[in-house]
ZAMARGU-4260 file (C-alpha; in steps of 0.2 Angstrom, whole numbers, plus 5000, padded with zeros to 4 digits):
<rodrens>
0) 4814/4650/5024 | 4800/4656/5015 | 4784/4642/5014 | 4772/4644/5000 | 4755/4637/4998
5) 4752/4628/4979 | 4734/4628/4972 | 4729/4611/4969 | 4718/4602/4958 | 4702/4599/4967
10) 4691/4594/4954 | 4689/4576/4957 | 4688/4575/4977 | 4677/4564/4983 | 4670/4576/4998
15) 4662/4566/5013 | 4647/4574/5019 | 4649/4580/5038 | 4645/4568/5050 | 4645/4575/5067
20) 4636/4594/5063 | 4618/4594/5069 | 4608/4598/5054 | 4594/4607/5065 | 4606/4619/5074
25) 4599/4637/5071 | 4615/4646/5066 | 4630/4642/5054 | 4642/4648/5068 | 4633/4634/5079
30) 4635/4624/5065 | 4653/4626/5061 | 4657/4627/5081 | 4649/4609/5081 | 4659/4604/5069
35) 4678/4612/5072 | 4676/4617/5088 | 4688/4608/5096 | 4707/4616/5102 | 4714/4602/5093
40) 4705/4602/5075 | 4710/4623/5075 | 4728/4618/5078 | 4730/4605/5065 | 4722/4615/5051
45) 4732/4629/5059 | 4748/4618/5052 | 4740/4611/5037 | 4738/4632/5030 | 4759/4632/5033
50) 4763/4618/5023 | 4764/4603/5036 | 4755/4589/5028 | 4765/4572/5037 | 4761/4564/5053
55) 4779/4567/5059 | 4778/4586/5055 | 4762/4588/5063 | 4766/4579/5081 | 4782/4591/5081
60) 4774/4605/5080 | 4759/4602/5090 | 4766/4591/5105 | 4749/4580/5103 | 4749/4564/5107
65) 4750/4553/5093 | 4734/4542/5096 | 4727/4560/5098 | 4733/4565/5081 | 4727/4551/5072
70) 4709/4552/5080 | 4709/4571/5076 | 4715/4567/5056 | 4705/4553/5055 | 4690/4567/5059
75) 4695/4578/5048 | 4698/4564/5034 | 4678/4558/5037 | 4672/4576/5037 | 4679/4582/5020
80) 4692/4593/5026 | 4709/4585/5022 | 4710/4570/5011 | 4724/4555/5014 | 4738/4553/5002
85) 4749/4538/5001 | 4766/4545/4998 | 4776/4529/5000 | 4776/4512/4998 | 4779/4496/5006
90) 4779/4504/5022 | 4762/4516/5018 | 4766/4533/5022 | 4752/4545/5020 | 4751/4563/5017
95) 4736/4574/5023 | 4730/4588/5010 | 4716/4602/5011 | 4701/4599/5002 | 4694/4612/4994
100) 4682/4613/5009 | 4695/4613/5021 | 4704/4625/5012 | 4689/4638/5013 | 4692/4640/5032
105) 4706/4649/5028 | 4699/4665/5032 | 4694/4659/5050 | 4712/4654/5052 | 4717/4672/5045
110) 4704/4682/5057 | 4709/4671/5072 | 4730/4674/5068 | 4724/4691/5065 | 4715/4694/5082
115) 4728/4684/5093 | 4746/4695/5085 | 4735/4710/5090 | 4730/4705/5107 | 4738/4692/5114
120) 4754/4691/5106 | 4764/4696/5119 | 4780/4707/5121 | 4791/4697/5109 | 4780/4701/5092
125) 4770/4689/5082 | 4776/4674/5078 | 4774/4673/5061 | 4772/4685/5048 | 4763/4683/5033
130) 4764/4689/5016 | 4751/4691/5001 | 4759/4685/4988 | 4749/4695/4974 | 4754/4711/4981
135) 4769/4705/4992 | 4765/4716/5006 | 4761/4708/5023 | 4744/4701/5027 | 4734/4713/5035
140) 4715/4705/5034 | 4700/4716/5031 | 4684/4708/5032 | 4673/4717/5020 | 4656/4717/5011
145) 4656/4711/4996 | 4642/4723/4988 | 4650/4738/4993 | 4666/4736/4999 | 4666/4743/5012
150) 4673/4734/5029 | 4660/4726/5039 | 4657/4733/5057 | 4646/4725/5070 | 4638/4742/5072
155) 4635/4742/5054 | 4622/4724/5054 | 4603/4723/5055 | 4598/4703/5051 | 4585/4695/5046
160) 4579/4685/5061 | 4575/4667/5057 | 4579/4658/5070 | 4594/4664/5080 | 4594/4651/5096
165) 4608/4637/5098 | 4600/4630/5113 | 4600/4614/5104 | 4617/4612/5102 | 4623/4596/5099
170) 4639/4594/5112 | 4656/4589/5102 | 4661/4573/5113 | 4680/4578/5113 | 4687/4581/5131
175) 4690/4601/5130 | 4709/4608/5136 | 4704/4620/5152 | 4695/4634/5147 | 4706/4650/5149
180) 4721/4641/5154 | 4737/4653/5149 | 4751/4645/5139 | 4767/4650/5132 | 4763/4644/5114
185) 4773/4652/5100 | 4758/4653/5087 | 4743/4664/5088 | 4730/4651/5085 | 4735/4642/5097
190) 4737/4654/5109 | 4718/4661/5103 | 4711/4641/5104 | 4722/4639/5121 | 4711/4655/5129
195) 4694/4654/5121 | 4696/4636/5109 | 4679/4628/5117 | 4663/4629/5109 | 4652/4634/5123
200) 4665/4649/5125 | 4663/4652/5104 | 4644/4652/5106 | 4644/4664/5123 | 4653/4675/5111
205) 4641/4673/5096 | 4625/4678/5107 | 4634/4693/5115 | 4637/4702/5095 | 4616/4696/5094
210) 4613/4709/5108 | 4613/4695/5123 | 4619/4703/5137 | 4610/4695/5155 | 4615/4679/5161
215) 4595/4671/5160 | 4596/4676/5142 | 4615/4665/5138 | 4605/4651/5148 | 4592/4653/5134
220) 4601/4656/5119 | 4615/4645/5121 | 4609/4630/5130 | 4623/4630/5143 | 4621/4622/5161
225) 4621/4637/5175 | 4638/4630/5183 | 4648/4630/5165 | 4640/4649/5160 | 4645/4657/5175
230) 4662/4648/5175 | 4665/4655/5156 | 4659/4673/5158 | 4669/4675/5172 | 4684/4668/5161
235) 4679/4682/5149 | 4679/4695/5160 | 4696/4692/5166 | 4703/4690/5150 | 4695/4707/5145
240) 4680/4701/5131 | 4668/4706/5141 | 4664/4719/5154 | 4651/4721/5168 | 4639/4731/5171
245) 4627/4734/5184 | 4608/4736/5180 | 4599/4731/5196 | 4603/4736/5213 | 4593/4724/5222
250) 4597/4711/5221 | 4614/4715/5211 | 4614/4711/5194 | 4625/4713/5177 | 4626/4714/5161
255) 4640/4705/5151 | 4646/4719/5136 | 4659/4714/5123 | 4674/4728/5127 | 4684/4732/5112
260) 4696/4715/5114 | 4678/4708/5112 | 4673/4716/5097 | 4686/4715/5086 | 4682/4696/5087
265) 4669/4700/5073 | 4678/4695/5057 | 4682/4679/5067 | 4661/4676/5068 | 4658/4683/5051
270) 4671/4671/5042 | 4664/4657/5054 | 4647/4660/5047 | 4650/4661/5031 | 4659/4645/5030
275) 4644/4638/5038 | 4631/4646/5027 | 4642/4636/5011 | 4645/4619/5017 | 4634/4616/5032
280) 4617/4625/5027 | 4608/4610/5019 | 4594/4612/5006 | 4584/4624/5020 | 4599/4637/5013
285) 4607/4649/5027 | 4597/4651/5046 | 4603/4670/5048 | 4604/4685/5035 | 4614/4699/5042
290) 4610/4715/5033 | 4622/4728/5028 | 4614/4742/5031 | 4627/4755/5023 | 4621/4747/5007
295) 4605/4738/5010 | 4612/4721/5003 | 4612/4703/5014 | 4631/4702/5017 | 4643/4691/5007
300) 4660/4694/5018 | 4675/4692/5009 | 4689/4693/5018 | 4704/4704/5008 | 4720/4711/5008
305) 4721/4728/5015 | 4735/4734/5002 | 4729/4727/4986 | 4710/4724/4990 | 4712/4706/4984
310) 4703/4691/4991 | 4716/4683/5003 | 4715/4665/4998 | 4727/4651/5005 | 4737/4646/4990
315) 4743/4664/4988 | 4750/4666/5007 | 4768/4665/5011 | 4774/4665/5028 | 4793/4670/5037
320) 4795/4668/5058 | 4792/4682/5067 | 4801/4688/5083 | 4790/4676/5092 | 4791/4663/5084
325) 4797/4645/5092 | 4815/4638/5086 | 4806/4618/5085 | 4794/4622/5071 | 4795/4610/5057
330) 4793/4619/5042 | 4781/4612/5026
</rodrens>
């Protein structure tokens, strides 16, 4: 069955402002981490994108507990990122929509499914398979600079330095799945949340495309305790993010560089900062302004359509299972 996304009106939602970001965090990824980064939140948005909009659906899919979905919806309810419906009545039933907000984290999901059917979707092929349905070719996102065009490469970016620390972070409160745990999930998101969905890990990954590479220097930037940094870089090493390398002999010391697996993560920051840079960025306007230096121009990414050159947005995304896909899904 094919599942297709319908534009709604947005015009009169009522958007809550966000009530668990810290307003002083330096960064829009810090920002938006604080916010989303939980495995759980990325999950259920990752459903809401394919259609699934009832409780019922939702807990199928997932296999969340459902005291655990309804604290997770009733976040994202609070936050502006999906509104509540009633759908029937007597007995209130409730649908759960994207706000226009929520539906702008579209391209993190894009850049995440993107990442995971490239590296980690196993043997069997992705899961699902998504088609643009402007051009009717299959997704195939390109995060790109919207001054020039061209696609955005980490080796391409200069910034402007405001303030680029997140050792104030504000901890999200939610009890976090086992960092690195393998699983057997049928969905690139979830496997991508299931491997590296905790914000500490997000924000490891952040400082490393900022050039921070020593252990002292994550300590610094990140704000993490000793114990949890070590634990998390050496998850990233075994999962092939990072790599080290020696640089003092006596006594031995490393740095932590982003392999390839690890760069390719950069759409996956770029779309996470520019979400954060719309919605979370306050009166003050955006902490960080990365600089394209192909064109000279502070970066506006757009995340497009490699066939048509379209900005890929929600509504106009369609999706069949792939090889790998799980025969239990509920469809939207």
């Amino acid at each position: 069955m094919l599942i297709c996304f319908r534009e709604e009106s947005l015009e009169n939602d009522s958007l809550y402002l966000p009530m668990r970001y810290n307003t002083t965090l330096k960064c829009s990824v810090a920002r938006t981490i604080n916010l989303l980064g939980e495995r759980w939140i990325f999950l259920i948005l990752g459903e809401a994108y394919f259609g699934i909009c009832r409780f019922d659906q939702f807990q199928k899919n997932l296999g969340i507990a459902r005291n655990i979905l309804t604290n997770r919806l009733n976040y994202l309810v609070q936050n502006g990122i999906i509104k509540k419906q009633k759908y029937t009545d007597p007995p209130y039933r409730f649908e759960y929509k994207l706000t226009e907000m929520g539906l702008q984290l579209f391209p993190i999901i894009l850049t995440m499914i993107a990442w995971g059917d490239k590296w980690i979707a196993g043997p069997e092929g992705p899961p699902l398979l998504l088609y643009h349905q402007v051009c009717g070719q299959l997704i195939k996102p390109v995060v790109v600079c919207s001054n020039c065009d061209k696609e955005i490469k980490v080796s391409d970016i200069s910034y402007n330095q405001k303030v680029v620390s997140c050792s104030d972070f504000d901890n999200v409160s939610y009890t976090m799945r086992k960092f690195g745990q393998k699983s057997n999930a049928s969905c690139s998101v979830e496997r991508f949340v299931n491997l590296y969905g905790d914000h500490w890990t997000f924000l490891i990954i952040r400082a490393a495309f900022f050039r921070v590479r020593r252990f002292d220097q994550f300590l610094k930037e990140v704000g993490i305790p000793r114990s949890s940094l070590t634990y998390r870089l050496r998850a990233l090493v075994n999962n092939g993010i990072f790599e080290k390398k020696l640089y003092c002999h006596h006594p031995r010391r490393y740095e932590y560089r982003l392999t390839q697996k690890g760069k390719d993560m950069y759409p996956l920051i770029l779309t996470t900062l520019r979400w954060g840079d719309r919605w979370l960025a306050g009166k003050e306007g955006p902490p960080l302004q990365l600089i394209h230096k192909p064109c000279g121009q502070i970066i506006e990414p757009l995340t497009i359509c490699d066939h048509c050159r379209h900005e890929i947005k929600a509504w106009e995304t369609s999706y069949i299972n792939g090889t790998g896909a799980s025969e239990n899904r509920s469809s939207g």
